[in-house]
C-alpha positions as CSV (number, residue, x, y, z in Angstrom):
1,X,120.1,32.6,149.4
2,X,117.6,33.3,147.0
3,X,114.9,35.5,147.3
4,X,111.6,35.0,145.0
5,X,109.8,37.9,143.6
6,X,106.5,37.9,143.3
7,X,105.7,40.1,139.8
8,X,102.0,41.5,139.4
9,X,100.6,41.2,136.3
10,X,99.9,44.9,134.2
11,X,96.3,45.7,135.0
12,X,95.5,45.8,131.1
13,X,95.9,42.4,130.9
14,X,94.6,41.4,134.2
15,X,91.4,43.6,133.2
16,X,90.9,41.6,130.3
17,X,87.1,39.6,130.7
18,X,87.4,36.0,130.4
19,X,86.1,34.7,127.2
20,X,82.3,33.2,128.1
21,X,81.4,30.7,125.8
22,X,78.5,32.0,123.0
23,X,74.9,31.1,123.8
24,X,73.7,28.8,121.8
25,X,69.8,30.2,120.7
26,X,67.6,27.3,121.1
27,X,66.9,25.1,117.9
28,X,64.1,26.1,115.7
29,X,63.0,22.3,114.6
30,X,59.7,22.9,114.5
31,X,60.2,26.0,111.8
32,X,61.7,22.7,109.5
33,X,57.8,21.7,109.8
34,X,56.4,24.8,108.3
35,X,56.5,24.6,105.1
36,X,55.6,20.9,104.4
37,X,52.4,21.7,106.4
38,X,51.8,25.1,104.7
39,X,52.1,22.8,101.5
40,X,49.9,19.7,102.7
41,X,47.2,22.0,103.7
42,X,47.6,23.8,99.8
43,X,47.4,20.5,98.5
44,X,43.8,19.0,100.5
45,X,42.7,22.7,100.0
46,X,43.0,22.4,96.2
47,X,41.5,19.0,96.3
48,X,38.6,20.1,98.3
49,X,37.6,23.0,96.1
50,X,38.0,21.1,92.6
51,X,41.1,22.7,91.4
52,X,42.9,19.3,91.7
53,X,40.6,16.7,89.7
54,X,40.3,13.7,92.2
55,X,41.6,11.0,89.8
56,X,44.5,13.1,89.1
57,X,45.8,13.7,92.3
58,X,43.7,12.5,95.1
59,X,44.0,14.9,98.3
60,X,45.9,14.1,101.6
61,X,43.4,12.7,103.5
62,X,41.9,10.5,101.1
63,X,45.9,9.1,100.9
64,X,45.9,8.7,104.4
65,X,43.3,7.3,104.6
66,X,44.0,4.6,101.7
67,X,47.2,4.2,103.8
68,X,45.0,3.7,107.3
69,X,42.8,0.7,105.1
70,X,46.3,-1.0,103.9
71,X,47.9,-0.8,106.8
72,X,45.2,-2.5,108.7
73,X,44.9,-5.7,106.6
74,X,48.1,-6.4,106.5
75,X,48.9,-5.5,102.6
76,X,51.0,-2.3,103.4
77,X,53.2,-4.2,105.8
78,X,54.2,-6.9,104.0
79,X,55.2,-4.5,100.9
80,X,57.4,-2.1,103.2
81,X,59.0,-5.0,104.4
82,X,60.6,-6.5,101.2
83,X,61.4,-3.1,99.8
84,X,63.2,-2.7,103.2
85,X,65.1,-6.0,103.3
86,X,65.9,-5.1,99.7
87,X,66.9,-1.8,100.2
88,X,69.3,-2.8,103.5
89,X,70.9,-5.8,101.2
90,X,71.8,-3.9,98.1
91,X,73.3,-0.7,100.5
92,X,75.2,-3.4,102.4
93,X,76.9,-5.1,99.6
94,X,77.7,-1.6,97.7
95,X,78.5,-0.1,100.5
96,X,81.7,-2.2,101.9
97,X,82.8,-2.7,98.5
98,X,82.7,1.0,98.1
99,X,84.3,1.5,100.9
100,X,87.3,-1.2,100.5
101,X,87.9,-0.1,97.5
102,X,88.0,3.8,97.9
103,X,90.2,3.3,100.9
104,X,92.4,1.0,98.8
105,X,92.9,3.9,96.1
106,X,92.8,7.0,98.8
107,X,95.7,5.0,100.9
108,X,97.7,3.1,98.0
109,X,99.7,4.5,95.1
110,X,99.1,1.3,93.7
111,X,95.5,0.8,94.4
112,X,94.7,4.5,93.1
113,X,96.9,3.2,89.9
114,X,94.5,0.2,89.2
115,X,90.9,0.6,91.0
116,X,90.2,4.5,90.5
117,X,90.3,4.7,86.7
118,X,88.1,2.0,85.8
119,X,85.6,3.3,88.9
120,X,86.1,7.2,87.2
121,X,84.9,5.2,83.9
122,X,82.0,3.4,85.4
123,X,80.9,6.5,86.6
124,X,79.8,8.4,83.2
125,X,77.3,5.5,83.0
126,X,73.6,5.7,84.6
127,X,73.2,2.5,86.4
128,X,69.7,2.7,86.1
129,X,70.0,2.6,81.9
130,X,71.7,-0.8,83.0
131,X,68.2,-2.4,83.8
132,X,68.7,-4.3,80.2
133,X,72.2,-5.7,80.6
134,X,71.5,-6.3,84.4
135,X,68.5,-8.9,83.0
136,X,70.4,-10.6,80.8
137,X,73.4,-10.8,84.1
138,X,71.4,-11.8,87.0
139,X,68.0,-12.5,85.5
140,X,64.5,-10.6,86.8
141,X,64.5,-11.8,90.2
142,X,65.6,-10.3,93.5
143,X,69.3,-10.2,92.2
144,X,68.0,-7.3,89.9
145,X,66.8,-5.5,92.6
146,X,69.7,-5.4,94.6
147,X,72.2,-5.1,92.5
148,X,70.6,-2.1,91.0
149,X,70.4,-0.5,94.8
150,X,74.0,-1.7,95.2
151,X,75.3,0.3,92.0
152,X,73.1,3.3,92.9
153,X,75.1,3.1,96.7
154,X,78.4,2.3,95.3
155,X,79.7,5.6,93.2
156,X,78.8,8.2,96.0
157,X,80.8,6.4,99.4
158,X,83.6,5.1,96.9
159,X,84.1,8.5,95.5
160,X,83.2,10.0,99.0
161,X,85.6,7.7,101.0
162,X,88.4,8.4,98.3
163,X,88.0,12.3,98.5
164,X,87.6,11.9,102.4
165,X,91.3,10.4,102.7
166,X,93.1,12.0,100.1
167,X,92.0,15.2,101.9
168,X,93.6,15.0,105.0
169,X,96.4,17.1,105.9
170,X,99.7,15.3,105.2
171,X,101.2,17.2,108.4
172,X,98.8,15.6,110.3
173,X,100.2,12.3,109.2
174,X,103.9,13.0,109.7
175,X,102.8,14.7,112.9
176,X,101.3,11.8,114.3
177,X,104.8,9.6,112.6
178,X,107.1,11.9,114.4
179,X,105.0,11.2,117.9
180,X,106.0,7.7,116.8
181,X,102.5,6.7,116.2
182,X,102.2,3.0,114.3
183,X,100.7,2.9,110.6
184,X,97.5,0.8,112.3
185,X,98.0,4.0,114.8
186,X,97.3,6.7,112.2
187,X,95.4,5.2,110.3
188,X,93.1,4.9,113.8
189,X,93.4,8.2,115.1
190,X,94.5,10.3,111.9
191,X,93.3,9.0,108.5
192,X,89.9,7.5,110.2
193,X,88.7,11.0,111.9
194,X,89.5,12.8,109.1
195,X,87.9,11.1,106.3
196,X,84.6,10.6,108.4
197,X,82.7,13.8,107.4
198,X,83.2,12.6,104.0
199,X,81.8,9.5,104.3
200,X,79.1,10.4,106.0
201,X,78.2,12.8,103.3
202,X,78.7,9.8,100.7
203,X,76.2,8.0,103.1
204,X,73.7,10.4,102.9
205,X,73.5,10.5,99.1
206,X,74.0,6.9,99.0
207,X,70.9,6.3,100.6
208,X,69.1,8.6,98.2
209,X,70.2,6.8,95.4
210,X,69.6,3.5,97.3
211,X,65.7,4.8,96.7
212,X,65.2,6.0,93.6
213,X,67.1,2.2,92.3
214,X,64.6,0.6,94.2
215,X,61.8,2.7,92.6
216,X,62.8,1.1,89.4
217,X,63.8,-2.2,90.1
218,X,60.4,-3.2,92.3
219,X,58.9,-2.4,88.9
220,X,60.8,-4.8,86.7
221,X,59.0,-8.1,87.2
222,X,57.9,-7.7,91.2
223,X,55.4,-9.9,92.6
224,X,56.0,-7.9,96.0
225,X,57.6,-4.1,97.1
226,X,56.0,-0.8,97.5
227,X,57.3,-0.8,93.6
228,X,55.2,-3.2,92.6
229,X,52.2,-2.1,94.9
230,X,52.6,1.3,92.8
231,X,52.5,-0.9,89.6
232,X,49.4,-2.9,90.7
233,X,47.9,0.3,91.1
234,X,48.3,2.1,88.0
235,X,46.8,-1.0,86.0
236,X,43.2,0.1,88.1
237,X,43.8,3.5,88.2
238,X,44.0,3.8,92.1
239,X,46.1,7.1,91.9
240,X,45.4,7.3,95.7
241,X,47.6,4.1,96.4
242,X,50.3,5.1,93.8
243,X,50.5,8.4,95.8
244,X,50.6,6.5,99.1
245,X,53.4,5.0,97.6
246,X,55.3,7.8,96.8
247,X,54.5,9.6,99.9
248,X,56.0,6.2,101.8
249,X,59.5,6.0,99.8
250,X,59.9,9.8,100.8
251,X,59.1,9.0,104.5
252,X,61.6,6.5,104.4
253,X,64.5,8.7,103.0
254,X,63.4,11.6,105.1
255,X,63.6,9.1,108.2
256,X,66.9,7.6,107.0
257,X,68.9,10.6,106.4
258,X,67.6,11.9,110.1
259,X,68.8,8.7,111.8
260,X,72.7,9.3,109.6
261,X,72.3,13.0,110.8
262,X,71.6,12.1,114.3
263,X,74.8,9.4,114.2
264,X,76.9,11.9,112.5
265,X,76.4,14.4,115.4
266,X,76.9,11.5,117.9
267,X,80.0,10.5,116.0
268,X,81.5,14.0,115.0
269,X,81.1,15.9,118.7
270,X,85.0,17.2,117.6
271,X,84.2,19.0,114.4
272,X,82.6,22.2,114.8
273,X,81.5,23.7,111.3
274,X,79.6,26.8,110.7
275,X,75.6,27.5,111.7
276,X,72.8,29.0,110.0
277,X,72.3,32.3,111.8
């Protein structure tokens, strides 16, 4: 008959401290705000005591208030709409063919073979010095406009979605083939999580090309945009509403990119990468 021993554990080890997690100092979002207001109130400052001539650069609140006046009959609206609908079409269409075709090449010998060299040549070329050839394509209509916002969204996901799976650990892969993981399984719970950091990041500069196309399309030929509302302006000399515009296409990147941020934290909860201290 056996007898169990009960063996105490060395009082070094059981003296060690368990391991508290590290506080997590609260987050300083409001310190984000400090130097855009430090550099508004510079601006209406400058303006107030003549250093900035008014029909140069008009100060803040006169902007606003320009904004306030088009926003009230209607004019600003209807603008922000069709530079949105644009905007959300041409990042669409660029954006799933950017991402079936990097994930052909990142996942297929093949498809790297025949999709990533002519993409790597396409590259070297600024889409927006392809204004001219784009008219002569698709004409001066809508189709310019999106198409140019579809190029500007298509180089950084493709090259982003790419990068993202051609990155991942191949141990990870066998790994999950020795647990005897399917390829729709890896490809789910492997390649997928581990390419997504990537193509969020190609998201996030997608969208900022996504802008600056539209900037130059809604002024080739636009009868309606916050381009074109810019364009309208400069022919009177209404610097205030060209600045309005301006200060709207930044408000709409700046909003953009927080809403990806916000999904990437949402989406990412397993990937903890390094903090600003």
């Amino acid at each position: 008959m056996s007898r169990t021993t009960l063996v105490e554990a060395p009082a070094e080890i059981a003296a060690v401290p368990a391991v508290t997690p590290r506080r997590v100092r609260p987050a300083r979002r409001w310190w984000r705000l400090a130097s855009p207001v430090a550099l508004v109130l510079g601006w209406e400052l400058a303006s107030r005591t003549g250093l900035l001539a008014p029909e140069k650069l008009p100060a803040p609140s006169d902007v606003l208030a320009t904004g306030w006046r088009l926003s009230q009959d209607g004019t600003l609206g209807i603008h922000l709409l069709d530079s949105l609908t644009r905007a959300g079409a041409g990042l669409l269409i660029g954006g799933v063919l950017a991402l079936a075709l990097g994930t052909l090449a990142g996942l297929l010998r093949l498809g790297d073979d025949l999709v990533d060299p002519p993409v790597q040549m396409a590259r070297m070329l600024p889409h927006l010095g392809l204004v001219p050839l784009l008219i002569i394509w698709v004409g001066i209509g809508e189709s310019l406009k999106i198409s140019l916002v579809a190029l500007g969204a298509f180089f950084p996901i493709y090259f982003n979605t790419y990068a993202g799976i051609r990155d991942i650990d191949e141990r990870l892969v066998e790994a999950a083939r020795t647990c005897g993981l399917g390829q729709a399984a890896r490809l789910r719970h492997v390649v997928l999580p581990g390419a997504l950091p990537a193509l969020f990041l190609g998201l996030r500069l997608a969208i900022g090309a996504a802008w600056l196309s539209l900037v130059v399309g809604e002024q080739v030929n636009a009868q309606t945009g916050i381009g074109f509302l810019m364009m309208e302006a400069r022919e009177f000399s209404q610097t205030d509403v060209v600045v309005l515009g301006l200060l709207v296409y930044a408000l709409l990147g700046l909003i953009s990119d927080l809403a990806l941020r916000v999904l990437e934290r949402r989406m990412l909860t397993w990937r903890r990468g390094l903090r600003a201290t």
